[in-house]
N, C-alpha and C positions, 0 to 999 in steps of 0.2 A: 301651321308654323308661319312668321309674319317671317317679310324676307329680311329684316336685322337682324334675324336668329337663325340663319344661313351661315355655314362655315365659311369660309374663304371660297375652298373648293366649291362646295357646292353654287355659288353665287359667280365664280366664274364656269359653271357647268352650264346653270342656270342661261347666263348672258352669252353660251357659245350656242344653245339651242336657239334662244331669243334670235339671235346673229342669223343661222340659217334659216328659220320661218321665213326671215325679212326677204333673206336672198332668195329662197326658194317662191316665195308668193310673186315678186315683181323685181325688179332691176334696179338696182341703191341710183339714188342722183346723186348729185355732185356734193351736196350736202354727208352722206352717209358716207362714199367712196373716201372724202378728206378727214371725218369723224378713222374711220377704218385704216386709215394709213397712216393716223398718228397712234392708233392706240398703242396701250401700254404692252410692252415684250413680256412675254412668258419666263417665270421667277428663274431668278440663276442658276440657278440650284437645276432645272431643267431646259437650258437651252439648249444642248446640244440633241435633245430628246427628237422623234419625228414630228412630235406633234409641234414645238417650237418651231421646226423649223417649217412645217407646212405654214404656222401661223405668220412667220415671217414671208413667207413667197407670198401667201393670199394680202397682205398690207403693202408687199413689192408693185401687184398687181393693181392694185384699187390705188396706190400711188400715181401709177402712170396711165390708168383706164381715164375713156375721155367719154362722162355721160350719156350721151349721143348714141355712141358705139355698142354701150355694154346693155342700153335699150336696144337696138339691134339685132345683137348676139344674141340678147334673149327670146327675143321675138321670134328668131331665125331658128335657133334651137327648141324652144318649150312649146312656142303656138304655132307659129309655119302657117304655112297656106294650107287647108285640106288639114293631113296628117302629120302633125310634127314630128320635127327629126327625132326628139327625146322626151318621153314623157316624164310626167311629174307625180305618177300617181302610183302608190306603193302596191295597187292591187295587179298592173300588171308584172310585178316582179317576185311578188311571194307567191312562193311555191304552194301549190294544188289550187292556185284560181280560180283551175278549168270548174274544179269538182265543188270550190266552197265559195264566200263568197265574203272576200275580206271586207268590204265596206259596212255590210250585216254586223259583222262580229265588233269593228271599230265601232260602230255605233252602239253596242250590246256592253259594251268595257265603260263607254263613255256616260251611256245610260246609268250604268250600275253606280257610277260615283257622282250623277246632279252635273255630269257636265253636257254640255253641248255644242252645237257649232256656233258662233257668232251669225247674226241674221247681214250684216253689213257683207259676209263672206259667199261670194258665188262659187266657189271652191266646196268639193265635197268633203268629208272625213278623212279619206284616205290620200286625199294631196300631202307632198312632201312637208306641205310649209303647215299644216294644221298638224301631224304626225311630231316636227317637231315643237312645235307650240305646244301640244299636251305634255311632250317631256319636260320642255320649262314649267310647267303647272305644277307636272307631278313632282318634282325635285324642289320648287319653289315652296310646295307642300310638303316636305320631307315623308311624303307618303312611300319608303325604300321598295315594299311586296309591291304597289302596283308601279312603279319604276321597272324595274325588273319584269312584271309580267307585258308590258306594253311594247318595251324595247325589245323583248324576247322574243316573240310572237310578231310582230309586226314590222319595227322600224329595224332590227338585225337584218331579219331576211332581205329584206328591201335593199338600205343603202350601197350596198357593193355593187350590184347589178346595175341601181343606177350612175352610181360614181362609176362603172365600168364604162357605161354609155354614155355619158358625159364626157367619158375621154376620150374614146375614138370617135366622137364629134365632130368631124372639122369644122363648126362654125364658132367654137370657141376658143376665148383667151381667158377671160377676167373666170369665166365659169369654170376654166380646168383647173384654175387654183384652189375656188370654193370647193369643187370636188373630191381635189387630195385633200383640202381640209375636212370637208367633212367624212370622209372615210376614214383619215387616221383617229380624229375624233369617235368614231363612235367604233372603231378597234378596243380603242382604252378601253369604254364605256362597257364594253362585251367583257373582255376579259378583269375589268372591275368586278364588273355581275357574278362574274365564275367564279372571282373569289370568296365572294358574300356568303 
């Protein structure tokens, strides 16, 4: 499916995974931050929804985040000295780790449909920001079954755990907003799925 034959929805679904890959791979500069804090409000018709209003706090944020800082924050929170305070990578959050071995399996989904990881990308399969770059793919592809099996399997179990720990983070500002947005965010996306 080419993205001009993208619903509304789907292309603003599309461009909120785009969004977090970005945030979750590196730290927006001051370019992205002012792009992010002008964008467009979420339709009338659902403003007063969670997800409007997380989206409204995180363009609150990236309004008054000062580039410098929100490198930082990041630096402080995802890489740290030694052991960071919060990781980024979905395998320590989905349940039975111990016993399987999620990155295997990411790779095994990813294999099945001709895709792969970008070689420009020092990042594995199961980092948050490759995780959601395959959902923009797959939605951008209107591919619905392997939407659903990717989110289900993989980016569900994940995102809570780490939006959990992103919040009790204390080195974060700009990132506890992206947090709540991306949990409320893929709440929808979950119980979309249920309805399907």
């Amino acid at each position: 499916m080419s993205p001009g034959a993208l619903s509304p929805e789907d292309a603003a679904r599309a461009n909120f995974y785009a969004l977090l890959a970005h945030l979750f791979y590196s730290p927006p500069g001051a370019a992205l931050l002012a792009s992010l804090s002008a964008a467009q409000d979420i339709e009338a018709e659902r403003r007063d929804s969670d997800l409007a209003i997380a989206w409204q706090e995180l363009k609150a944020a990236a309004r008054v985040a000062d580039p410098e800082a929100v490198r930082e924050e990041y630096e402080a929170a995802f890489v740290g000295t030694g052991k960071a305070e919060v990781t980024l990578y979905a395998g320590a959050y989905l349940p039975g780790s111990r016993t399987r071995n999620p990155l295997v399996e990411i790779r095994g989904f990813l294999d099945a449909r001709g895709l792969e990881r970008m070689r420009v990308s020092n990042e594995p399969e199961d980092h948050f920001a490759a995780l959601c770059d395959v959902m923009r793919h797959l939605v951008a592809d209107g591919d619905d079954a392997a939407q659903r099996e990717f989110f289900e399997h993989f980016f569900w179990p994940a995102i809570g755990p780490l939006c959990d720990a992103i919040g009790r983070c204390g080195r974060v500002r700009f990132y506890g907003a992206v947090a709540r947005f991306a949990h409320i965010f893929a709440a929808l996306e979950h119980s979309a799925f249920e309805m399907d």
